[in-house]
PDB file as gemmi writes it, atoms N, CA and C in Angstrom:
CRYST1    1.000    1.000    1.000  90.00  90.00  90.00 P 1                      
ATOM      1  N   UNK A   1     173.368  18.443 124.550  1.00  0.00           N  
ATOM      2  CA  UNK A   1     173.228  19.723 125.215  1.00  0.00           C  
ATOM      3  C   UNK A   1     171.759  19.947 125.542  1.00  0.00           C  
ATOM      4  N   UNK A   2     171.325  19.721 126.700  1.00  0.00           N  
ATOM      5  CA  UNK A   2     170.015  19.800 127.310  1.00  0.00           C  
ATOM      6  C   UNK A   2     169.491  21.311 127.866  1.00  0.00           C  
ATOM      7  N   UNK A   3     170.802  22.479 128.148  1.00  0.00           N  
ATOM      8  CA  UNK A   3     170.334  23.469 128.422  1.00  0.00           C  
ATOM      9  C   UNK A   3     169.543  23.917 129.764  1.00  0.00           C  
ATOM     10  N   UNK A   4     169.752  22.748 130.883  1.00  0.00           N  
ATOM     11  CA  UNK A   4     169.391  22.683 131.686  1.00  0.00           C  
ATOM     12  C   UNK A   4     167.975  22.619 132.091  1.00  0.00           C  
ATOM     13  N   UNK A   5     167.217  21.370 131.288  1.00  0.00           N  
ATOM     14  CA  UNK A   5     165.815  21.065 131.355  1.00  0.00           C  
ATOM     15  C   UNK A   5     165.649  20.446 132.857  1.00  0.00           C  
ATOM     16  N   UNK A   6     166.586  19.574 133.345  1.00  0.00           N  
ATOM     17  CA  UNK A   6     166.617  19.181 134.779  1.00  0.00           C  
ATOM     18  C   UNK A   6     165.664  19.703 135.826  1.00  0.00           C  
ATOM     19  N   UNK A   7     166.319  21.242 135.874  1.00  0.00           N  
ATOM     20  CA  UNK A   7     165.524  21.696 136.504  1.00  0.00           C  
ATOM     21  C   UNK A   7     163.773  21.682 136.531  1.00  0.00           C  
ATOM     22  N   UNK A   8     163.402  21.849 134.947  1.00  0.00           N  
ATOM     23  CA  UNK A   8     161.987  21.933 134.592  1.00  0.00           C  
ATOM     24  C   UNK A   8     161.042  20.011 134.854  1.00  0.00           C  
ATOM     25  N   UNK A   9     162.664  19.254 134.803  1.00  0.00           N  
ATOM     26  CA  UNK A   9     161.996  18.058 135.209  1.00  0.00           C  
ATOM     27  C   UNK A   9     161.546  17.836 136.800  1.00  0.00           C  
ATOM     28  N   UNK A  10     162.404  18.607 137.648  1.00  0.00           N  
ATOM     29  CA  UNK A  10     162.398  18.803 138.866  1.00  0.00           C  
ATOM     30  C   UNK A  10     161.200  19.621 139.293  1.00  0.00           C  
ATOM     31  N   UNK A  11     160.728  20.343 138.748  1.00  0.00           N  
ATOM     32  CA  UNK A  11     159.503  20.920 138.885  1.00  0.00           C  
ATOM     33  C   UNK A  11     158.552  20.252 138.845  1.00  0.00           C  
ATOM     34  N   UNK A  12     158.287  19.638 137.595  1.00  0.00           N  
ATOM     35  CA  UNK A  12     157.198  18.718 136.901  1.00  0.00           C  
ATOM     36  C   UNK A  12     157.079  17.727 138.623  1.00  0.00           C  
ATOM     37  N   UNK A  13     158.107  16.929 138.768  1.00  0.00           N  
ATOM     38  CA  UNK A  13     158.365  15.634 140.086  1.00  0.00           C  
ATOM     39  C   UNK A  13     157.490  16.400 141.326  1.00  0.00           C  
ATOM     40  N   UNK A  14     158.189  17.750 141.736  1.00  0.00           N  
ATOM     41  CA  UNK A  14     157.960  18.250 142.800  1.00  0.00           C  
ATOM     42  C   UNK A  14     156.178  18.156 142.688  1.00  0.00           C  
ATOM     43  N   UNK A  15     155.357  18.768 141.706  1.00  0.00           N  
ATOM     44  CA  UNK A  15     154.173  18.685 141.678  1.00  0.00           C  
ATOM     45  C   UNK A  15     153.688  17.902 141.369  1.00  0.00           C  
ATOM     46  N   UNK A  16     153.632  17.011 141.229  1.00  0.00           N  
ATOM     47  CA  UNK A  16     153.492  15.569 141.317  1.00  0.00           C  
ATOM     48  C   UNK A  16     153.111  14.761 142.481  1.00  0.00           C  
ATOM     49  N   UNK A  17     154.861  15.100 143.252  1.00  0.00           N  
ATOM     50  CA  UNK A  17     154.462  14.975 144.745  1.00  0.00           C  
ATOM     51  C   UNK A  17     153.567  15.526 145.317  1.00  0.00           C  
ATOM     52  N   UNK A  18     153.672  16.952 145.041  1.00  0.00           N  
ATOM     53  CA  UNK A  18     152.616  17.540 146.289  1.00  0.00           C  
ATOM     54  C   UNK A  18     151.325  17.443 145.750  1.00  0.00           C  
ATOM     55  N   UNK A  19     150.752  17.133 144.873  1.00  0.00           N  
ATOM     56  CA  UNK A  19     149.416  16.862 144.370  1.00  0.00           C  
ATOM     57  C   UNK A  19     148.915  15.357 145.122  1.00  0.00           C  
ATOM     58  N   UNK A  20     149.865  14.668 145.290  1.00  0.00           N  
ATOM     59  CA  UNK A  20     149.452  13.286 145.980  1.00  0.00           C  
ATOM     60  C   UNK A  20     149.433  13.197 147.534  1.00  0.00           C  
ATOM     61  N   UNK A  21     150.088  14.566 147.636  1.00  0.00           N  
ATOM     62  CA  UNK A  21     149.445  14.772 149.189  1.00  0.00           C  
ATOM     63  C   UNK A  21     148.272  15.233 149.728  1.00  0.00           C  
ATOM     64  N   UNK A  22     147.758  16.060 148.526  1.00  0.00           N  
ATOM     65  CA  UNK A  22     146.430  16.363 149.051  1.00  0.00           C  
ATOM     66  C   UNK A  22     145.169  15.474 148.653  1.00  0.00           C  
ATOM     67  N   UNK A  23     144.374  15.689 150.003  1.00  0.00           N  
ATOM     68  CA  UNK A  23     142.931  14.588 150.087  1.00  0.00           C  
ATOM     69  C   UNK A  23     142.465  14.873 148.431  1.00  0.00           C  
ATOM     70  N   UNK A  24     142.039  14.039 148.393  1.00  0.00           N  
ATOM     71  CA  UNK A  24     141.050  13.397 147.278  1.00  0.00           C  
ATOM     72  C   UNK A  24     139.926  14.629 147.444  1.00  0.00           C  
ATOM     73  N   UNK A  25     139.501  15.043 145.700  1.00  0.00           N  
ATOM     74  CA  UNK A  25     138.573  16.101 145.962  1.00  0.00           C  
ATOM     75  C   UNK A  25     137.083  15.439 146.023  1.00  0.00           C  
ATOM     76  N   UNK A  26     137.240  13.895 145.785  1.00  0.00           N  
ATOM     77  CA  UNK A  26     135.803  13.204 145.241  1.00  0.00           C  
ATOM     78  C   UNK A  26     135.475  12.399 146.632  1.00  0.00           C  
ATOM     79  N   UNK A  27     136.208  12.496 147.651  1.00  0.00           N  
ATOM     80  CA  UNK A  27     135.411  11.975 148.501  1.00  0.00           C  
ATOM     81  C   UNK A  27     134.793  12.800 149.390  1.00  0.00           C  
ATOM     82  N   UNK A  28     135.221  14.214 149.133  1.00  0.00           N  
ATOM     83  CA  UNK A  28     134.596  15.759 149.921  1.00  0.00           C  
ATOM     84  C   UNK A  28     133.090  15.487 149.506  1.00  0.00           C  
ATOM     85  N   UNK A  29     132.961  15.440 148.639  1.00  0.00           N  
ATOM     86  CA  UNK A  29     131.248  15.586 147.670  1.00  0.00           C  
ATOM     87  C   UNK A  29     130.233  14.397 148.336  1.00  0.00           C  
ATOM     88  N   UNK A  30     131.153  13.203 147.993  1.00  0.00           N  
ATOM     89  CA  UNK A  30     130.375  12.195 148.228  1.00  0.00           C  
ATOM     90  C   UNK A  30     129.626  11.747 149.622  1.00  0.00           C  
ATOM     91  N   UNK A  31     129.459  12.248 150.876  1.00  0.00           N  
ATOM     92  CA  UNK A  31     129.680  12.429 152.094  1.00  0.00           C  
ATOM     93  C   UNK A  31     129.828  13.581 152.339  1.00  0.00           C  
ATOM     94  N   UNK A  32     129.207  13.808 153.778  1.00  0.00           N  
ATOM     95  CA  UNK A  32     129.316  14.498 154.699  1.00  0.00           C  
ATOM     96  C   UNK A  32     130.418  14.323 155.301  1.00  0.00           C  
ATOM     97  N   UNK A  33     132.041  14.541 154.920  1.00  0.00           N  
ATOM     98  CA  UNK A  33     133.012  13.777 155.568  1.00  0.00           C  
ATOM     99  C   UNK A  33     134.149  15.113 155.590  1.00  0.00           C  
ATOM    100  N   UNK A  34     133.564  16.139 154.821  1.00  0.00           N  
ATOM    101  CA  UNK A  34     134.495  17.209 154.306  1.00  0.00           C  
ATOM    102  C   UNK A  34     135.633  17.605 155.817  1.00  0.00           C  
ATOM    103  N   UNK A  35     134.608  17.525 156.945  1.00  0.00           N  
ATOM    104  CA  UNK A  35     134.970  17.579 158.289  1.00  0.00           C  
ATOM    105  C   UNK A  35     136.680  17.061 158.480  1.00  0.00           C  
ATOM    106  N   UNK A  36     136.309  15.569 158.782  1.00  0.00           N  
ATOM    107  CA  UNK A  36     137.524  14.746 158.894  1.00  0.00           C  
ATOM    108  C   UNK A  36     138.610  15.201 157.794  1.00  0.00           C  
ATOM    109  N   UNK A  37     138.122  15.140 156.826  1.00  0.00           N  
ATOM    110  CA  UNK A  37     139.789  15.397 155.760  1.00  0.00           C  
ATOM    111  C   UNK A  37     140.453  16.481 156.198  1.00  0.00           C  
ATOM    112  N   UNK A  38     139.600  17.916 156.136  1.00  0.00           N  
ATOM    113  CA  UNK A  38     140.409  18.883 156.658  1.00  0.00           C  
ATOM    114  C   UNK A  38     140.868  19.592 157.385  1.00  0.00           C  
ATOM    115  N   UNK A  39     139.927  18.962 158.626  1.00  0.00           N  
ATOM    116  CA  UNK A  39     140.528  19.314 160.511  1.00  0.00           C  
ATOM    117  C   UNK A  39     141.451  18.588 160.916  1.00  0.00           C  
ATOM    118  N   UNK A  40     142.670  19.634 161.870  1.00  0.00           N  
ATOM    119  CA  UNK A  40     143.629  18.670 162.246  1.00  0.00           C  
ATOM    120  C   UNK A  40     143.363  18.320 163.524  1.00  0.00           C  
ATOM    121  N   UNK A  41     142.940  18.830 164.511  1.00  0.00           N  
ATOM    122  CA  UNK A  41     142.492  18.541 165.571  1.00  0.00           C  
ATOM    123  C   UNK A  41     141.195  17.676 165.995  1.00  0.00           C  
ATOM    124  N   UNK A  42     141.160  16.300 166.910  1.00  0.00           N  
ATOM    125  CA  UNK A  42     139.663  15.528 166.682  1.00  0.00           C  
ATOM    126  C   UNK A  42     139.355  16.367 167.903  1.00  0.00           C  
ATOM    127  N   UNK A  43     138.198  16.273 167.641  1.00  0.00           N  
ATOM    128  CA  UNK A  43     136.687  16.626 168.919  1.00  0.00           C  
ATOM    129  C   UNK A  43     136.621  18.587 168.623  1.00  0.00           C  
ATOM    130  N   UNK A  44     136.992  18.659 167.795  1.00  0.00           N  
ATOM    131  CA  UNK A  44     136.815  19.998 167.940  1.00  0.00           C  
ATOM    132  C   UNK A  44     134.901  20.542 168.295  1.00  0.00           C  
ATOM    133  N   UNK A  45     134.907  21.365 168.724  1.00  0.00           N  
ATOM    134  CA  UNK A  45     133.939  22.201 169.071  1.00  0.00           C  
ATOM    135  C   UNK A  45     133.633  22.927 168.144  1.00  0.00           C  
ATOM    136  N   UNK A  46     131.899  22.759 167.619  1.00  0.00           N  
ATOM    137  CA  UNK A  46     131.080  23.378 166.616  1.00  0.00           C  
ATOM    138  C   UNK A  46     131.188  24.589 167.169  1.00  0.00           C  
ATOM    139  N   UNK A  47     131.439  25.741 166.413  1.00  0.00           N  
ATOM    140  CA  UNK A  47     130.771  27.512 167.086  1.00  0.00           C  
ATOM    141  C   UNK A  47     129.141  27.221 167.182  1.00  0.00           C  
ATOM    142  N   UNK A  48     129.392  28.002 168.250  1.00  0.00           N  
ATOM    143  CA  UNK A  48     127.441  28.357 168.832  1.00  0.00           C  
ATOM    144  C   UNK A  48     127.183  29.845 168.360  1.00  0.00           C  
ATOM    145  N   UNK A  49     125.980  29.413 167.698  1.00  0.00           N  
ATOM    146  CA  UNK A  49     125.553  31.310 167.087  1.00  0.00           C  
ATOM    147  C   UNK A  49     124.312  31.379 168.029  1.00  0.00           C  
ATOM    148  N   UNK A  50     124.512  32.807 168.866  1.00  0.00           N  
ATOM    149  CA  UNK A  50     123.309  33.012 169.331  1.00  0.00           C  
ATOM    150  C   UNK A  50     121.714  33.006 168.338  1.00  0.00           C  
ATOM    151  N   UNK A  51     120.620  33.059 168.559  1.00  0.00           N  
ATOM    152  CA  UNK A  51     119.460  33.113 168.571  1.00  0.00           C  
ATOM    153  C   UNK A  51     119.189  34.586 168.386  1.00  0.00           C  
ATOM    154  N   UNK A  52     118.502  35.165 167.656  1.00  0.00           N  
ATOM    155  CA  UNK A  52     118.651  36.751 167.672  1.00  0.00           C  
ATOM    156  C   UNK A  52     117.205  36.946 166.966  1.00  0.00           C  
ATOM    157  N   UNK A  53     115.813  37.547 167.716  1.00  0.00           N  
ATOM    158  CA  UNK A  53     114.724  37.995 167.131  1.00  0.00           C  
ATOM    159  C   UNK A  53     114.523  38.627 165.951  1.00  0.00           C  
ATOM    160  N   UNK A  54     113.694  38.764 165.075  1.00  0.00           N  
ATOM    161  CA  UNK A  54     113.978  39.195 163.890  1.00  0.00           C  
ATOM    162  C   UNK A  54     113.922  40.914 164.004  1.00  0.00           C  
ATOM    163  N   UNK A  55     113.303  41.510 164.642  1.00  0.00           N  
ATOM    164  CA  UNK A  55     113.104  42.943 164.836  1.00  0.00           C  
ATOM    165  C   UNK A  55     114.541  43.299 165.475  1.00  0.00           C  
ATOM    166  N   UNK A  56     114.954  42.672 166.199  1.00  0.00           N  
ATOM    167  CA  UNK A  56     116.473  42.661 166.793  1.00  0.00           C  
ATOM    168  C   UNK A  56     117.461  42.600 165.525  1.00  0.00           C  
ATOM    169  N   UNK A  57     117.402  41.642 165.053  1.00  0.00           N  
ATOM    170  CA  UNK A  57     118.322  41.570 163.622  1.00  0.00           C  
ATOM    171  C   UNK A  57     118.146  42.702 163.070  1.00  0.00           C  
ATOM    172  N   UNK A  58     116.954  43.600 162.428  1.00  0.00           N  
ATOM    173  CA  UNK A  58     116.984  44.175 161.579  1.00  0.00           C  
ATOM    174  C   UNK A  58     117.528  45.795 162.082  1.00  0.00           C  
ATOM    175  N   UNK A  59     117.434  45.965 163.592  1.00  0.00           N  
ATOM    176  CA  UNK A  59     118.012  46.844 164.296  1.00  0.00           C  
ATOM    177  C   UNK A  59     119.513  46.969 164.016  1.00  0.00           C  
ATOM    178  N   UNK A  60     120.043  45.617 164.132  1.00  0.00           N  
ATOM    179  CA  UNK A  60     121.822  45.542 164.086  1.00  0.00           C  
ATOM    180  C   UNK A  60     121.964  45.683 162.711  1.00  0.00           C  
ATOM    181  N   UNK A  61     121.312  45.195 161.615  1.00  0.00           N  
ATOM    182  CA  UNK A  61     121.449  45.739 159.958  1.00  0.00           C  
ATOM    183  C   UNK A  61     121.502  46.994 159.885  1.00  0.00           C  
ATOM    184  N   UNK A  62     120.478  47.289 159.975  1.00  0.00           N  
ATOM    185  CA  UNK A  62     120.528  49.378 160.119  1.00  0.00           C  
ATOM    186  C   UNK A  62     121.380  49.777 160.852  1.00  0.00           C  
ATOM    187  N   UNK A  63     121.771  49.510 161.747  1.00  0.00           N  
ATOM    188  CA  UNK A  63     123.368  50.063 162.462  1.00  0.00           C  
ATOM    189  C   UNK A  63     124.417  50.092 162.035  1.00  0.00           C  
ATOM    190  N   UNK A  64     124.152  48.750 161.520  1.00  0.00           N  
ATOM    191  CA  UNK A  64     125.924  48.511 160.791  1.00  0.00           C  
ATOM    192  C   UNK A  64     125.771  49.390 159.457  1.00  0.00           C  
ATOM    193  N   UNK A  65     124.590  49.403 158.306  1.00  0.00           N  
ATOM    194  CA  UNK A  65     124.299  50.239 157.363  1.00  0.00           C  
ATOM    195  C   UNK A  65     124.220  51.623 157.667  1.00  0.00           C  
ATOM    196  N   UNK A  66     123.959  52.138 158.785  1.00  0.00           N  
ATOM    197  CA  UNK A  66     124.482  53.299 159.343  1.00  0.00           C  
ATOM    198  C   UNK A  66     126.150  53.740 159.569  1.00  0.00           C  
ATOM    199  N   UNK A  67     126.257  52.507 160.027  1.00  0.00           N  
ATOM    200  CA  UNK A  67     127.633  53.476 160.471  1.00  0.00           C  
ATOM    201  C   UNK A  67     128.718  52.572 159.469  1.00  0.00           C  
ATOM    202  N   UNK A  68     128.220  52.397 158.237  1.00  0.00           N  
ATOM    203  CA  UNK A  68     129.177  51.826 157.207  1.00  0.00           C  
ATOM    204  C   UNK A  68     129.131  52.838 156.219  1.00  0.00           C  
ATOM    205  N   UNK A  69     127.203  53.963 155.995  1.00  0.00           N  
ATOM    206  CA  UNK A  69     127.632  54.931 155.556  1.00  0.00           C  
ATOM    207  C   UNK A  69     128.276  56.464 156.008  1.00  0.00           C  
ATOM    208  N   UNK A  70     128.325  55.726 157.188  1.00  0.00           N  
ATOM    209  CA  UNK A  70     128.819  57.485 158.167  1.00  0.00           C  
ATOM    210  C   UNK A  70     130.364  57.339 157.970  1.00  0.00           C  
ATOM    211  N   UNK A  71     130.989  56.075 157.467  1.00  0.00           N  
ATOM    212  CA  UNK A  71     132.305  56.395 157.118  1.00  0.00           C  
ATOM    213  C   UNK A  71     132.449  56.220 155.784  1.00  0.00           C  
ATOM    214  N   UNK A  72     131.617  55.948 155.051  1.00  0.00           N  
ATOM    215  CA  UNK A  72     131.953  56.634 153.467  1.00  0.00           C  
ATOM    216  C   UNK A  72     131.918  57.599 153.047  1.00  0.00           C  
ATOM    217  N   UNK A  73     131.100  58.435 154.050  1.00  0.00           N  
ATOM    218  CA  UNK A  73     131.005  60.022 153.946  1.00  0.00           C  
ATOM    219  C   UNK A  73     132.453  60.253 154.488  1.00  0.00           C  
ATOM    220  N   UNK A  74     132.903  59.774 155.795  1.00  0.00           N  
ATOM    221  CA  UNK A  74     134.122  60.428 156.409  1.00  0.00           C  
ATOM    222  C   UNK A  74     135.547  60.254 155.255  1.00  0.00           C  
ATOM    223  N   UNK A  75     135.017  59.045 154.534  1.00  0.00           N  
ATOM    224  CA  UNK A  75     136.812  58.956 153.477  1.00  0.00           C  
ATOM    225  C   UNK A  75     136.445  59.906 152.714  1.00  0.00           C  
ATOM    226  N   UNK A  76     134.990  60.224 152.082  1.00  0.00           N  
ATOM    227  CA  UNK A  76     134.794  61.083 150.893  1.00  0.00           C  
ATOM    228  C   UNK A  76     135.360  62.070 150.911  1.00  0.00           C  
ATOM    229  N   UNK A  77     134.521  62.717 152.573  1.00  0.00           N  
ATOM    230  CA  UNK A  77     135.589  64.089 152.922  1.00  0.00           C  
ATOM    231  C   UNK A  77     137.063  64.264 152.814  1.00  0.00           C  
ATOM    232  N   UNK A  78     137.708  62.820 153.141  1.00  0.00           N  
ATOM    233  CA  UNK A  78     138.898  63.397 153.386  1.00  0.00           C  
ATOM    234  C   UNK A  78     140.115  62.992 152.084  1.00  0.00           C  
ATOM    235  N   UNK A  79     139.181  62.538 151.244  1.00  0.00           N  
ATOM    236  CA  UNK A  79     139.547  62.299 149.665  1.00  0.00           C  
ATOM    237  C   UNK A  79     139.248  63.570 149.613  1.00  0.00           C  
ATOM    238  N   UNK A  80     138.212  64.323 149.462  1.00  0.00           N  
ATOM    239  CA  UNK A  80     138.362  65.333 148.587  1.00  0.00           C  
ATOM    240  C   UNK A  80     139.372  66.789 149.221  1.00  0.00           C  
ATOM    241  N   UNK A  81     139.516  66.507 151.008  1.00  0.00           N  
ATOM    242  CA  UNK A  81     140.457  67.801 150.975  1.00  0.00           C  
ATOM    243  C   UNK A  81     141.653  67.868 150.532  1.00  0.00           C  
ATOM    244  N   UNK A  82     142.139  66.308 150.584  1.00  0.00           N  
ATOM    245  CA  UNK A  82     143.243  65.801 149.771  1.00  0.00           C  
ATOM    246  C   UNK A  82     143.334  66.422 148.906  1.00  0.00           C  
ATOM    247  N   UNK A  83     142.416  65.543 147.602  1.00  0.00           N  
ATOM    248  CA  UNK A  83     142.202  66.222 146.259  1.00  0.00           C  
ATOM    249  C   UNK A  83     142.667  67.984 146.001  1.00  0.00           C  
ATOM    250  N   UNK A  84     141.839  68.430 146.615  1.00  0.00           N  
ATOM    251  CA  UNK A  84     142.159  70.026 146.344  1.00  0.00           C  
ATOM    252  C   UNK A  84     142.935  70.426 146.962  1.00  0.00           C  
ATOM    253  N   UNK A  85     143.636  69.984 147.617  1.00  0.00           N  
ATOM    254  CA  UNK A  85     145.274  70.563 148.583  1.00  0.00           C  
ATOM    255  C   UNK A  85     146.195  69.984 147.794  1.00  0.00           C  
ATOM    256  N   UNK A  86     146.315  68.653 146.904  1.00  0.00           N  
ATOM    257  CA  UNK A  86     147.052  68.997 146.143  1.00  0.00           C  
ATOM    258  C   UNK A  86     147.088  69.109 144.702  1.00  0.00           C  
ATOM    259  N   UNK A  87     145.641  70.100 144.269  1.00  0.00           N  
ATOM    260  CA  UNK A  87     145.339  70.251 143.228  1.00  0.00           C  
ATOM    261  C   UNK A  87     145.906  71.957 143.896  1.00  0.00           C  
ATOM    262  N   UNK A  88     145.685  72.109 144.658  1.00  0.00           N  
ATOM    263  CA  UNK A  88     146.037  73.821 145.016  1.00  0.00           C  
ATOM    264  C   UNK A  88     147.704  73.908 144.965  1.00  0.00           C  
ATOM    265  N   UNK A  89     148.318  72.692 145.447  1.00  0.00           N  
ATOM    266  CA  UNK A  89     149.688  72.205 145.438  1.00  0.00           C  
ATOM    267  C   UNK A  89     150.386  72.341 143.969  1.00  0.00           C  
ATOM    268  N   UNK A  90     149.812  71.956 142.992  1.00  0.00           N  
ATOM    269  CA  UNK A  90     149.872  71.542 141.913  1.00  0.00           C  
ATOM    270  C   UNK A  90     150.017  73.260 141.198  1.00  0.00           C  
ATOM    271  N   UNK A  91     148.721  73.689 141.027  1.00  0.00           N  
ATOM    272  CA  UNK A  91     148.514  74.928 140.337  1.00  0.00           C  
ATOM    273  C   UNK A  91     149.752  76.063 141.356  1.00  0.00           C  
ATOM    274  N   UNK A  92     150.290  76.133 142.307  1.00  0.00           N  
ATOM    275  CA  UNK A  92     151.164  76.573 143.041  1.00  0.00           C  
ATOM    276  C   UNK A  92     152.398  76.485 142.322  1.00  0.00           C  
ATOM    277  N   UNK A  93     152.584  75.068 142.389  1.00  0.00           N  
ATOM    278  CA  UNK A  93     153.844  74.948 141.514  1.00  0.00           C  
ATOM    279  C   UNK A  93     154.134  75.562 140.278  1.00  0.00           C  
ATOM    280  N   UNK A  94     152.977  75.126 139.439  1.00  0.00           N  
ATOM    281  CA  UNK A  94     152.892  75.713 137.855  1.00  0.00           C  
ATOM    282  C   UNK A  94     153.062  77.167 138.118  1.00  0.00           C  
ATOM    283  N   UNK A  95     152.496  77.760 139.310  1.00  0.00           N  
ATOM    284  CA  UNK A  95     152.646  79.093 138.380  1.00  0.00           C  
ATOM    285  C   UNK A  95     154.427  80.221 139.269  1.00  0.00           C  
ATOM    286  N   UNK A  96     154.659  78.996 140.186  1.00  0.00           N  
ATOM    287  CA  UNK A  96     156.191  79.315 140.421  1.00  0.00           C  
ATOM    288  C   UNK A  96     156.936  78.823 139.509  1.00  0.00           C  
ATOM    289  N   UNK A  97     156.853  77.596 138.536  1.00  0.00           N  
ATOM    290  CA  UNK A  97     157.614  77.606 137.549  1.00  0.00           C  
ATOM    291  C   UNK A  97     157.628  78.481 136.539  1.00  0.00           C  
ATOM    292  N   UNK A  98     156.314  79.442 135.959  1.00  0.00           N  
ATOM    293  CA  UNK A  98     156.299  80.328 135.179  1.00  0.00           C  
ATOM    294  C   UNK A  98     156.757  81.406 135.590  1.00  0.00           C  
TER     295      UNK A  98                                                      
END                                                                             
């Protein structure tokens, strides 16, 4: 009476298999080759990053740091009217249940 270990042997097999499908992690390191193992398509095209002055860069930092805190203010606000609409919700109830 095995209790149906089968299955757990069937597991064990299955990963087994699929572990021998994937590339080798030691030839990623060894070489500059990481490329080939895990692109499926050949000749692909490197992305091009523009060129961007440094006074220019630091313009688009402060922008984005601008308007990343102009919407932490906007959830704050609208966490807190939440908050007290149904904290006003709340104390409403309590004192219709009394």
């Amino acid at each position: 009476m095995s209790y149906g270990a089968g299955h757990i042997m069937d597991m064990i097999s299955r990963m087994k298999q699929n572990r021998n499908l994937r590339p080798s992690n030691r030839s990623k390191f060894k070489e500059n080759n990481r490329q080939s193992i895990n692109s499926t398509a050949d000749g692909q095209e490197k992305p091009f990053f523009k060129k961007i002055a440094p006074d220019k860069l630091k313009q688009i930092n402060a922008q984005i740091q601008f308007e990343a805190k102009r919407q932490r203010k906007k959830e704050r606000l609208i966490y807190g009217v939440f908050y007290i609409c149904f904290a006003l919700a709340l104390i409403r109830l309590l004192v219709w249940l009394h």
